[in-house]
MOPAC internal coordinates of N, CA, C and O (Angstrom, degrees):
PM7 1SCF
backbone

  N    0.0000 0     0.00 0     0.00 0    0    0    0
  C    1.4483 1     0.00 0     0.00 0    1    0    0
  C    1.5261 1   111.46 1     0.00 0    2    1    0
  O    1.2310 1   111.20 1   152.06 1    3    2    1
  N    1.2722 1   134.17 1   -27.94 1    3    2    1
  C    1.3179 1   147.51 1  -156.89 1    5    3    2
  C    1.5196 1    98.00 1   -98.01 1    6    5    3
  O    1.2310 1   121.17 1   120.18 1    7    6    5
  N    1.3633 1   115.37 1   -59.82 1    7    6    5
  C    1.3581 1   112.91 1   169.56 1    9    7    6
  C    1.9275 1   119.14 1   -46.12 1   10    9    7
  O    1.2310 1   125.27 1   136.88 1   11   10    9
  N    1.6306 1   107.49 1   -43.12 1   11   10    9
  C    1.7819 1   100.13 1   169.69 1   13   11   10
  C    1.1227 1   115.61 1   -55.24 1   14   13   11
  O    1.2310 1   114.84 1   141.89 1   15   14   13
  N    1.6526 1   127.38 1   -38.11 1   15   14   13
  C    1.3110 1   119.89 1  -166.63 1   17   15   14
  C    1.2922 1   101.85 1   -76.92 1   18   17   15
  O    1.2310 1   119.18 1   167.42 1   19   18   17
  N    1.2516 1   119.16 1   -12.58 1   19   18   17
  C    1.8670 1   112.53 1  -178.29 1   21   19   18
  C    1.2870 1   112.70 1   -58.30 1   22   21   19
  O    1.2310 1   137.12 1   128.98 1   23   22   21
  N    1.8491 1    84.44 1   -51.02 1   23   22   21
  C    1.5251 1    96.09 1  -168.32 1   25   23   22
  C    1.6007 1   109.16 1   -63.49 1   26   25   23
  O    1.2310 1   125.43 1   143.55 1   27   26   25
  N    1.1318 1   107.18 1   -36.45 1   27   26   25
  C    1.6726 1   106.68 1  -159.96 1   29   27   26
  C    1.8880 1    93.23 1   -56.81 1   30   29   27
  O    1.2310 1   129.26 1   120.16 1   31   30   29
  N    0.9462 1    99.76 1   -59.84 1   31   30   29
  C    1.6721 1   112.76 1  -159.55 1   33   31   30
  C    1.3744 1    81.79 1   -55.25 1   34   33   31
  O    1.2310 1    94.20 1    82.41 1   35   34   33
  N    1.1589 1   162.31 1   -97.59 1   35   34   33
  C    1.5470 1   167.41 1  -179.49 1   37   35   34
  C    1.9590 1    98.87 1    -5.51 1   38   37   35
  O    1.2310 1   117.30 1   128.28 1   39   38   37
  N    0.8047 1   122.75 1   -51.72 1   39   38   37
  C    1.2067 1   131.32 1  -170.21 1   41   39   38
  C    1.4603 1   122.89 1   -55.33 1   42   41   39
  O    1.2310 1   134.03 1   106.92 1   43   42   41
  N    1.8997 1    90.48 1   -73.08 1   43   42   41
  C    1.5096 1   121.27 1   150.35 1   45   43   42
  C    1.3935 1   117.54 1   -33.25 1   46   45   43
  O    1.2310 1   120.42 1   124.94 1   47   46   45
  N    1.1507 1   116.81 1   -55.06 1   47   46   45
  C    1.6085 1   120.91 1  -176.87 1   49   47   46
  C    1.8808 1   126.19 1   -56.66 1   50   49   47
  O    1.2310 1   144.11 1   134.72 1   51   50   49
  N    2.0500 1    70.75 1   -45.28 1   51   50   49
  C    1.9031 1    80.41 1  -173.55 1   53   51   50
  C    1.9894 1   104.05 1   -75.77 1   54   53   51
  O    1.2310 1   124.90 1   163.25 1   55   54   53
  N    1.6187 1   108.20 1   -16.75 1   55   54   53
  C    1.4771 1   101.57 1   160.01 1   57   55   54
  C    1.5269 1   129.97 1   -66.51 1   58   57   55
  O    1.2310 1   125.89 1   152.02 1   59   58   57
  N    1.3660 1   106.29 1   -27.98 1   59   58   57
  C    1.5221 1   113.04 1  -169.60 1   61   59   58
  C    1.8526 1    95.83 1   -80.00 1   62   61   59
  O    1.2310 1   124.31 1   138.81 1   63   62   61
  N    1.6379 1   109.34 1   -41.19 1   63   62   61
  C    1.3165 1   117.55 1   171.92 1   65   63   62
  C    1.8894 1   115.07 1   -43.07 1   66   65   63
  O    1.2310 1   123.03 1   123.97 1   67   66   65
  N    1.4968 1   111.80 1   -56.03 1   67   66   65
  C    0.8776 1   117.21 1  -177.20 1   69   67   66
  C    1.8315 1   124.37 1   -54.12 1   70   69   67
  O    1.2310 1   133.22 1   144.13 1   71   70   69
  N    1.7890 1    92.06 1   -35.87 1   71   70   69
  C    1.0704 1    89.90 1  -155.62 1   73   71   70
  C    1.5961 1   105.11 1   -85.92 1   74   73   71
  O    1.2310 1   123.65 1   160.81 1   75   74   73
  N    1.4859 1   110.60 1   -19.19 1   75   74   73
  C    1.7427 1   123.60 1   161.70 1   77   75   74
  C    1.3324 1    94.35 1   -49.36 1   78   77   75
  O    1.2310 1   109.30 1   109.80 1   79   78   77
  N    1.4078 1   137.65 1   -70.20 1   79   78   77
  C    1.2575 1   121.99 1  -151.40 1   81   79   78
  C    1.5172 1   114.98 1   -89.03 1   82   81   79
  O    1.2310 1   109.78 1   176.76 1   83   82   81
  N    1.6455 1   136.78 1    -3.24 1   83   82   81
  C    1.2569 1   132.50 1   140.92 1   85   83   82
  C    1.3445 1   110.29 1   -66.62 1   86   85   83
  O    1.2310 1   102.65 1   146.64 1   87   86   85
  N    1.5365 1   149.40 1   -33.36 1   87   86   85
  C    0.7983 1   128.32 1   142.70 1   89   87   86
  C    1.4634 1   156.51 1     1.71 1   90   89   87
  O    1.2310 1   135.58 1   120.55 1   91   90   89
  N    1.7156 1    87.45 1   -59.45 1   91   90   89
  C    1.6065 1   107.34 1  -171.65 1   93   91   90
  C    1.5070 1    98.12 1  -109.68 1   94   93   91
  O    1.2310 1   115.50 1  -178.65 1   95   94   93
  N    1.1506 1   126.15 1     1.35 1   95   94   93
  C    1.8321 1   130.07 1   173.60 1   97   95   94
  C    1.4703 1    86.90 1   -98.40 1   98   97   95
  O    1.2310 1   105.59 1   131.20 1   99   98   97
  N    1.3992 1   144.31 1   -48.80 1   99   98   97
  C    1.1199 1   117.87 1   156.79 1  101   99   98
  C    1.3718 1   137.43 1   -37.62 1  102  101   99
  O    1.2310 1   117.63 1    98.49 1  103  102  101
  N    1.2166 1   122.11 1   -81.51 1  103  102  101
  C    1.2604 1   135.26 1  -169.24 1  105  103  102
  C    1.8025 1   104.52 1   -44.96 1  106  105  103
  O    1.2310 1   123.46 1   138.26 1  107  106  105
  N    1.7754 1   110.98 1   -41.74 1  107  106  105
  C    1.0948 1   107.13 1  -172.37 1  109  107  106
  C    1.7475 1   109.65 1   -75.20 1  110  109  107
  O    1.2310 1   113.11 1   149.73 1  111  110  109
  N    1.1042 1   130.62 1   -30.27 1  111  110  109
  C    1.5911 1   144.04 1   174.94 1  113  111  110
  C    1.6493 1    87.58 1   -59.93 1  114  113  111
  O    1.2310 1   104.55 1   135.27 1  115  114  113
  N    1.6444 1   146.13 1   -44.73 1  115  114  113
  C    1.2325 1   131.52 1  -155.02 1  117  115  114
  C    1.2367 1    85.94 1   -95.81 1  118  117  115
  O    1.2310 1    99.72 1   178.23 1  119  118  117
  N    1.1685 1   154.22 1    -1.77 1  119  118  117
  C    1.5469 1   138.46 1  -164.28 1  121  119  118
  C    1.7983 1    91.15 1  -119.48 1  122  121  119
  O    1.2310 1   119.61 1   159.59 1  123  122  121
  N    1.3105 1   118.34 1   -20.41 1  123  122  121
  C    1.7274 1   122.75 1   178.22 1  125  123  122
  C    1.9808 1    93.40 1   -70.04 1  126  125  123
  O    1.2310 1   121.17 1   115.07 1  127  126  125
  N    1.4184 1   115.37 1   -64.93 1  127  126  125
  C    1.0698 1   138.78 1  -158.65 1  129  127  126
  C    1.9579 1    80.20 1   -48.39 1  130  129  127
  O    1.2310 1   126.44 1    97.33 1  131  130  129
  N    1.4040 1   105.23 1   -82.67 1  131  130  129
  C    1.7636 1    99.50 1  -170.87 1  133  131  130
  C    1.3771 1   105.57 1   -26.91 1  134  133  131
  O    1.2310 1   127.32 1   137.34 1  135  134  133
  N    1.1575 1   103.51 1   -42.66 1  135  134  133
  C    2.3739 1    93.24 1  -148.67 1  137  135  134
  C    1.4780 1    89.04 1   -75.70 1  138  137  135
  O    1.2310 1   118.12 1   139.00 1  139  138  137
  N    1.3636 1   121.19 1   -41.00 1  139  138  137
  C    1.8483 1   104.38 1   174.80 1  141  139  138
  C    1.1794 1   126.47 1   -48.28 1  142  141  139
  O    1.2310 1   129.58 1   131.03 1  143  142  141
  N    1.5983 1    99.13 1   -48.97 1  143  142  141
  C    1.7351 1    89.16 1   162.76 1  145  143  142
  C    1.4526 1   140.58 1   -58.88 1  146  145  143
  O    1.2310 1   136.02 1   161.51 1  147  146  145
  N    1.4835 1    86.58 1   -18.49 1  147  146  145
  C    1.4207 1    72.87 1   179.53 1  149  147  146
  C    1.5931 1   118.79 1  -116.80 1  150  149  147
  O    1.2310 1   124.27 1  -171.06 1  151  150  149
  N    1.6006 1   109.41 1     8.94 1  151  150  149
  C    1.5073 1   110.20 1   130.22 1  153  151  150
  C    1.1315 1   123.55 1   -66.37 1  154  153  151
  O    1.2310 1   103.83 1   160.42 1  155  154  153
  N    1.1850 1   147.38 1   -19.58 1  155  154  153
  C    1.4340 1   142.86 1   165.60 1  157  155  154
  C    1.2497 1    98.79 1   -48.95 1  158  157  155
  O    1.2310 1   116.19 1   129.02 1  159  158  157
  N    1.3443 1   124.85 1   -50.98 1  159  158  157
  C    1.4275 1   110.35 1  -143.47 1  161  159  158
  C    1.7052 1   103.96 1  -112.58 1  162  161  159
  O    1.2310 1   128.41 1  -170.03 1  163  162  161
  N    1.3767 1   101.41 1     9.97 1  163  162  161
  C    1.6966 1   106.43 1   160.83 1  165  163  162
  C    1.3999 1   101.58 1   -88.10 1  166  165  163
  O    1.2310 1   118.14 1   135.08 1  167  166  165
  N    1.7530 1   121.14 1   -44.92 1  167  166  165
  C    1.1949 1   111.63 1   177.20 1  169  167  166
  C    1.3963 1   128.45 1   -66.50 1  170  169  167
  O    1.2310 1   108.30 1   177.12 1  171  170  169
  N    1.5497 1   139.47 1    -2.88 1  171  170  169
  C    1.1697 1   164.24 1  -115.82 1  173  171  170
  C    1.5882 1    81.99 1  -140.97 1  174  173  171
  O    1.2310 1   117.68 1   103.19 1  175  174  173
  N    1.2940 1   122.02 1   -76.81 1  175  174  173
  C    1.7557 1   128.34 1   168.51 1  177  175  174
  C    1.7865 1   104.97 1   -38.05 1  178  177  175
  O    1.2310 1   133.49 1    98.94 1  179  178  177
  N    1.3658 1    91.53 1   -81.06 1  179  178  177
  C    2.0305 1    90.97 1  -169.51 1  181  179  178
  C    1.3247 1    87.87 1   -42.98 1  182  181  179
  O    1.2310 1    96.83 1   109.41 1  183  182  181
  N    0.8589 1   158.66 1   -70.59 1  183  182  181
  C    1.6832 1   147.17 1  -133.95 1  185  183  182
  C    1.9487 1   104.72 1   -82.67 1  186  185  183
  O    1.2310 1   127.85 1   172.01 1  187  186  185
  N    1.1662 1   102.49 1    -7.99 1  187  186  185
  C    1.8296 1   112.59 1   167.98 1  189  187  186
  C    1.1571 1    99.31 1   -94.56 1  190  189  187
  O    1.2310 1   115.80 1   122.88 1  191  190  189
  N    1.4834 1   125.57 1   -57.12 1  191  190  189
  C    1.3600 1   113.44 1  -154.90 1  193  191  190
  C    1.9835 1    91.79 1   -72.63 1  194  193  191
  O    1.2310 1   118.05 1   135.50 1  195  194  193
  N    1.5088 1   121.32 1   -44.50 1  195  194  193
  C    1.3840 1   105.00 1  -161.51 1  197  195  194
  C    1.6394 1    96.23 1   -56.96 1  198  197  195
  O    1.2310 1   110.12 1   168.83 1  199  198  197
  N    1.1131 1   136.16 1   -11.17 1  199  198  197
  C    1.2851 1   112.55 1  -170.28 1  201  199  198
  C    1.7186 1   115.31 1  -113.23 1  202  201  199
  O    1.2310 1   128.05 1  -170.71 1  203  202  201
  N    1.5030 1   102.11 1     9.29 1  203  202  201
  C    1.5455 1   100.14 1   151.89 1  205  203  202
  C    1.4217 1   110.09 1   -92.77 1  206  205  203
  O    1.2310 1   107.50 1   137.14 1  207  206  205
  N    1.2951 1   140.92 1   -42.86 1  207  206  205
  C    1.5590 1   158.11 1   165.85 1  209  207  206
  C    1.9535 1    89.89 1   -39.92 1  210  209  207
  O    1.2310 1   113.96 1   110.61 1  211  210  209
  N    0.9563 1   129.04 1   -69.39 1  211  210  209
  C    1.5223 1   118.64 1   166.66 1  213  211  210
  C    1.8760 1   122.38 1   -35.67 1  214  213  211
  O    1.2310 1   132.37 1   142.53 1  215  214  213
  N    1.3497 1    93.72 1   -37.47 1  215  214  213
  C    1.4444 1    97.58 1   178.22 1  217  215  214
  C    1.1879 1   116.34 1   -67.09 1  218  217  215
  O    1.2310 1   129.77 1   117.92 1  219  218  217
  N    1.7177 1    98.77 1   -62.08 1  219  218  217
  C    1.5276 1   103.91 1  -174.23 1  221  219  218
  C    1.5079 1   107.83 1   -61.53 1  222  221  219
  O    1.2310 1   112.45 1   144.95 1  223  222  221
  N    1.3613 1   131.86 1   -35.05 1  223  222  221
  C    1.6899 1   128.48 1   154.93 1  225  223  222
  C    1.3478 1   120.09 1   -31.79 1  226  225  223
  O    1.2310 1   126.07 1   127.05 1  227  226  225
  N    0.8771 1   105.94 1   -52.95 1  227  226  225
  C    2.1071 1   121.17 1   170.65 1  229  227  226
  C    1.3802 1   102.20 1   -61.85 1  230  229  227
  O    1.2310 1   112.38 1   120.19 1  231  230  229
  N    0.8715 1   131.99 1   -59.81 1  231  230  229
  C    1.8749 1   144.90 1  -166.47 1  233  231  230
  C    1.9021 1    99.98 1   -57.98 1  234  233  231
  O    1.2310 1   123.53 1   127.90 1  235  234  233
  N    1.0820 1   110.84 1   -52.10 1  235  234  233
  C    1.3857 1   135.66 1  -155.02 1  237  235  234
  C    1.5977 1    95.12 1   -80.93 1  238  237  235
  O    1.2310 1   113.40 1   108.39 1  239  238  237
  N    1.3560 1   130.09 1   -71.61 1  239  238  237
  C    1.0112 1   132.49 1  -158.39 1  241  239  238
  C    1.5729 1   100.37 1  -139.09 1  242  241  239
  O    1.2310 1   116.44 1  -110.83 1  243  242  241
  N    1.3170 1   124.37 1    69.17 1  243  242  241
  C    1.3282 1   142.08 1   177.54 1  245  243  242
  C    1.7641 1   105.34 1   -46.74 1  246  245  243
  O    1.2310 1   108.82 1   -31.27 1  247  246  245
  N    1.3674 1   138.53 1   148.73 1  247  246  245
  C    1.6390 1   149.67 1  -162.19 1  249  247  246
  C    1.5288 1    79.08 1  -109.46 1  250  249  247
  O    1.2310 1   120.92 1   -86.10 1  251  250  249
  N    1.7020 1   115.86 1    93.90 1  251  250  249
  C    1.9288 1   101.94 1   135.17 1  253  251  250
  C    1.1174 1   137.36 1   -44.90 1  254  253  251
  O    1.2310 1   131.33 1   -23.17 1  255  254  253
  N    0.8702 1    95.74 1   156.83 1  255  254  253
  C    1.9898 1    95.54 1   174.37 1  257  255  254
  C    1.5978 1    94.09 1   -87.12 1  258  257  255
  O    1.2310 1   118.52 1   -20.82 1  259  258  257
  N    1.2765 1   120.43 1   159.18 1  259  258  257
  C    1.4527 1   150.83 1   160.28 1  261  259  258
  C    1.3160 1   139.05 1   -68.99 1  262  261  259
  O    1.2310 1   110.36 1  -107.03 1  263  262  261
  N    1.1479 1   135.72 1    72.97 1  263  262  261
  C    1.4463 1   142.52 1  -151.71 1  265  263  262
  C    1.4755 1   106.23 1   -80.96 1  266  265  263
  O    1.2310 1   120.52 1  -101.71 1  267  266  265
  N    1.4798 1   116.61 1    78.29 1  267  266  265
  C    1.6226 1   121.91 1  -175.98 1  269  267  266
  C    0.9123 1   136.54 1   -56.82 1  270  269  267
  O    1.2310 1   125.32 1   142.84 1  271  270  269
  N    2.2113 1   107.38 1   -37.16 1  271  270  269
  C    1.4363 1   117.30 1   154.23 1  273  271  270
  C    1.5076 1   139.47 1   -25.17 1  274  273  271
  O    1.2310 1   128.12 1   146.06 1  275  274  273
  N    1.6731 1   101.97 1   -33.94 1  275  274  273
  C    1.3540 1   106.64 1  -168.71 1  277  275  274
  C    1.4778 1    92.08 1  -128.81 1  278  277  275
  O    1.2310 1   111.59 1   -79.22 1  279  278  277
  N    1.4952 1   133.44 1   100.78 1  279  278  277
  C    1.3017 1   137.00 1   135.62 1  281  279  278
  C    0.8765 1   166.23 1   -45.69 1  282  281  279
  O    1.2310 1   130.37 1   165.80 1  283  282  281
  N    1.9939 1    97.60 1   -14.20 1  283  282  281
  C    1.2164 1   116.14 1   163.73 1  285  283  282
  C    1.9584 1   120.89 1   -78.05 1  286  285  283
  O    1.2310 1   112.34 1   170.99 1  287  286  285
  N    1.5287 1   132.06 1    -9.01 1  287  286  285
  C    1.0725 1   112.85 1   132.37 1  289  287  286
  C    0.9509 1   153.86 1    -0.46 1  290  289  287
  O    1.2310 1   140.83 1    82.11 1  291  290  289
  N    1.7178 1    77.18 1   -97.89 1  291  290  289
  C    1.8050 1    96.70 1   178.63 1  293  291  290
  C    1.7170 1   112.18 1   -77.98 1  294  293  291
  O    1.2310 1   119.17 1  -161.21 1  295  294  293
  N    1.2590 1   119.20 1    18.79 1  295  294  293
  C    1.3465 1   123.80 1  -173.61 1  297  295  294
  C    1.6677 1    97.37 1  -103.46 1  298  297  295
  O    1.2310 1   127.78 1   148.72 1  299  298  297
  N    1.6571 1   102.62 1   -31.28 1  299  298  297
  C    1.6510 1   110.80 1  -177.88 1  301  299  298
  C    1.2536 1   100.38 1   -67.28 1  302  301  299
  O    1.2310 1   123.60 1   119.63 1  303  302  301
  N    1.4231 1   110.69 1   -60.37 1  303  302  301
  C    1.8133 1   122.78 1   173.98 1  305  303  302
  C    1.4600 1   110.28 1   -23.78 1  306  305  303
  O    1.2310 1   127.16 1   122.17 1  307  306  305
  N    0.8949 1   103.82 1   -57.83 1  307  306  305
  C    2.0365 1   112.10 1  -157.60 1  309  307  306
  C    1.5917 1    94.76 1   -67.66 1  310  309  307
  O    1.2310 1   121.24 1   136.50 1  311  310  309
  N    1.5212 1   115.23 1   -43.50 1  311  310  309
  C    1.3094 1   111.58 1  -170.72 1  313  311  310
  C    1.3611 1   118.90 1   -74.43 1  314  313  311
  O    1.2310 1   115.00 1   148.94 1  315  314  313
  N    1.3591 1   127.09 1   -31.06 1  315  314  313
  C    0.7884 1   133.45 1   141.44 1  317  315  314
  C    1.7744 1   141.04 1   -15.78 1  318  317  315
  O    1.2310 1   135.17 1   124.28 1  319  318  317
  N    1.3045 1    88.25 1   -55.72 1  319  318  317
  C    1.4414 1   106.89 1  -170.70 1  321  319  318
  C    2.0775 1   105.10 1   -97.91 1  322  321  319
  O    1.2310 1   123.92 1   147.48 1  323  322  321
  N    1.0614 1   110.09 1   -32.52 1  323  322  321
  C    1.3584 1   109.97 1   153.70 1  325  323  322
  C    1.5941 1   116.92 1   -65.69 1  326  325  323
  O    1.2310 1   120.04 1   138.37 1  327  326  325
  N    1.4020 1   117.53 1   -41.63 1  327  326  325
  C    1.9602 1    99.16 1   170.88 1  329  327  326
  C    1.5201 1   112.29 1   -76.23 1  330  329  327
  O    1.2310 1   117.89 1   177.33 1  331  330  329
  N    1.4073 1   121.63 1    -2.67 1  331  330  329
  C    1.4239 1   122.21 1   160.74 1  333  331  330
  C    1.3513 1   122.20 1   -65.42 1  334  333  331
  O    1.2310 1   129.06 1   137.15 1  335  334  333
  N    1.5218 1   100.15 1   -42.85 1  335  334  333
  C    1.5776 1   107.68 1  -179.10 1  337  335  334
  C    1.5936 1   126.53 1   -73.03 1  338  337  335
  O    1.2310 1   127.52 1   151.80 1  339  338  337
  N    1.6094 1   103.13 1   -28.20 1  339  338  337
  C    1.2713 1   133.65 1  -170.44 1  341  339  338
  C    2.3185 1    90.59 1   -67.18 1  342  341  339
  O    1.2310 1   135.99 1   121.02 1  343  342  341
  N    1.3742 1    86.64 1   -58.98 1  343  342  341
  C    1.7868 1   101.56 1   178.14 1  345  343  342
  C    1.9425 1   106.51 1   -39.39 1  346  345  343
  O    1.2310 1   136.05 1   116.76 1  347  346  345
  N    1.7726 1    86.53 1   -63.24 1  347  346  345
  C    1.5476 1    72.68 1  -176.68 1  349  347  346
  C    1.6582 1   131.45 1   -99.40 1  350  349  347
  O    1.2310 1   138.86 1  -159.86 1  351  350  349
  N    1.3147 1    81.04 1    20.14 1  351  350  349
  C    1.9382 1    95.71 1   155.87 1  353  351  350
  C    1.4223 1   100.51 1   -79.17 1  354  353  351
  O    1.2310 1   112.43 1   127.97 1  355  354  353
  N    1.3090 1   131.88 1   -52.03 1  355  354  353
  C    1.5140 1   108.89 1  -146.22 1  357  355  354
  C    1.4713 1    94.45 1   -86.72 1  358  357  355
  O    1.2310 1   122.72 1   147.38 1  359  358  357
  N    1.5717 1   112.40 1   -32.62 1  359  358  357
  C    1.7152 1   103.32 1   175.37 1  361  359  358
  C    1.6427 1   117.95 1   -37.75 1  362  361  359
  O    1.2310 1   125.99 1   117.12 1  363  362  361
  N    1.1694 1   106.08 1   -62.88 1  363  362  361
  C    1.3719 1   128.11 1   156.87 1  365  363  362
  C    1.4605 1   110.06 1   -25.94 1  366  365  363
  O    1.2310 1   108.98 1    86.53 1  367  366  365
  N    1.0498 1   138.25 1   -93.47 1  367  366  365
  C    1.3489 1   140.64 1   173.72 1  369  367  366
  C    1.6255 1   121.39 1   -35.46 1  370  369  367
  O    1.2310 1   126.10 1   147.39 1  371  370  369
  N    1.6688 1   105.89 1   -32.61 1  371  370  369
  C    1.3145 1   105.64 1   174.49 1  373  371  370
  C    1.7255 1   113.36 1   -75.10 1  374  373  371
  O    1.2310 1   123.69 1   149.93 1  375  374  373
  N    1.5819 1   110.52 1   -30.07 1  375  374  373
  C    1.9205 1   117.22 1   179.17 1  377  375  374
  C    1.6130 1    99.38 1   -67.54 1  378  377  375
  O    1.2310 1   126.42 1   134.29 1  379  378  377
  N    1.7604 1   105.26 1   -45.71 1  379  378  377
  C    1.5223 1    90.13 1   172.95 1  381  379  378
  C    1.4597 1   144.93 1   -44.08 1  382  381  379
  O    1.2310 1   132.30 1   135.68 1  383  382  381
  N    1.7092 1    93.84 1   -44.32 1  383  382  381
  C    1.6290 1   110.79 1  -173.02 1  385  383  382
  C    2.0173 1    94.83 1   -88.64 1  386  385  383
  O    1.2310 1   109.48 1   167.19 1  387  386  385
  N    0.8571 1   137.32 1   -12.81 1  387  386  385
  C    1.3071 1   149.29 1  -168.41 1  389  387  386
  C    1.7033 1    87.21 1   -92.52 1  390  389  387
  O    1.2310 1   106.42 1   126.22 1  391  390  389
  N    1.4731 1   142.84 1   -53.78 1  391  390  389
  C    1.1669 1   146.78 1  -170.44 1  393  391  390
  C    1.7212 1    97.15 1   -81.20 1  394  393  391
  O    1.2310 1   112.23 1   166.33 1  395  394  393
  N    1.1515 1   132.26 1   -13.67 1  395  394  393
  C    1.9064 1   105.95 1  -145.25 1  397  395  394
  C    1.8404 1    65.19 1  -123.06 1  398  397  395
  O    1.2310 1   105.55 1   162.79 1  399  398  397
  N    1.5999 1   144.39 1   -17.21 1  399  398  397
  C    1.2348 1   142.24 1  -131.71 1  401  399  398
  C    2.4611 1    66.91 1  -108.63 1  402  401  399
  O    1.2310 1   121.90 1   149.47 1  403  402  401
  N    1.2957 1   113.97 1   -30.53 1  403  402  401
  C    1.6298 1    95.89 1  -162.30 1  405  403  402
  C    1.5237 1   100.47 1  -115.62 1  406  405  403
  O    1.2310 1   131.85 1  -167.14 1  407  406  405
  N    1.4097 1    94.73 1    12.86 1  407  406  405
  C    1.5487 1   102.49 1   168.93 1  409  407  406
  C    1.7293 1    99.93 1   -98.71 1  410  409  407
  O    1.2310 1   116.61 1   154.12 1  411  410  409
  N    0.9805 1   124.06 1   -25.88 1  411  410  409
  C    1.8410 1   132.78 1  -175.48 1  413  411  410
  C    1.8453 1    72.10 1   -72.78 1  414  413  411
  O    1.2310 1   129.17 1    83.59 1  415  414  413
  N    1.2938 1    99.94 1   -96.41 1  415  414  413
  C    1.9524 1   103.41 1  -168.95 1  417  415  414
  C    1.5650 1   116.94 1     9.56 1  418  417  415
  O    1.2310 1   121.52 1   106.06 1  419  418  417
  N    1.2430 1   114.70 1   -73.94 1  419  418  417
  C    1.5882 1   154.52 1   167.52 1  421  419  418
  C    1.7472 1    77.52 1   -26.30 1  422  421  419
  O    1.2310 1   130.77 1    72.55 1  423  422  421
  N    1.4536 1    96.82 1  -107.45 1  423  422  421
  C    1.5563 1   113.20 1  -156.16 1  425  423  422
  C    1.3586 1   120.18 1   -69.85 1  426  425  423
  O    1.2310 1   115.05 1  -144.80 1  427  426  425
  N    1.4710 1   126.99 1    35.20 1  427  426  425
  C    1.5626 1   134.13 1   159.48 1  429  427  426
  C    1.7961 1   104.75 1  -131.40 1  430  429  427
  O    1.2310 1   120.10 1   180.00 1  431  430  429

């Protein structure tokens, strides 16, 4: 007789056990289910707004087409933009040596 009641209470328990922890695999699966939705529907927005921000990108600074025939252009372009770079290299190099010239000052 002592041994049934073991069992019973053992039994009983691991049901009440079970049913705490389907419980909480529930509740937690219904609280997963909300937040997807409602990442869906943040991603549903970002995916509107990126595609007005594309527009106004298009609107703003429209993609020419490329006129390949004539290379001397885009040959002016490039040169252009290399004596730009050339400019703010040496600026650059001049703040450097202008910075490392009051860093010597300092440390002699």
């Amino acid at each position: 007789m002592l041994w049934f009641l073991v069992w019973t209470a053992l039994v009983l328990g691991s049901l009440v056990g079970a049913f705490f922890l389907l419980r909480h695999v529930y509740r937690s699966g219904r609280a997963l289910l909300v937040e997807l939705e409602r990442a869906g529907e943040v991603m549903g927005a970002v995916a509107e707004r990126a595609e007005e921000l594309e527009r106004l990108a298009l609107a703003l600074h429209p993609v020419q087409p490329v006129e390949l025939s004539d290379p001397g252009p885009a040959r002016a372009r490039r040169a252009a933009a290399r004596l730009a770079t050339a400019r703010r290299r040496a600026a650059r190099a001049a703040r450097h040596e202008a910075t490392y010239a009051r860093w010597r000052a300092f440390s002699h």
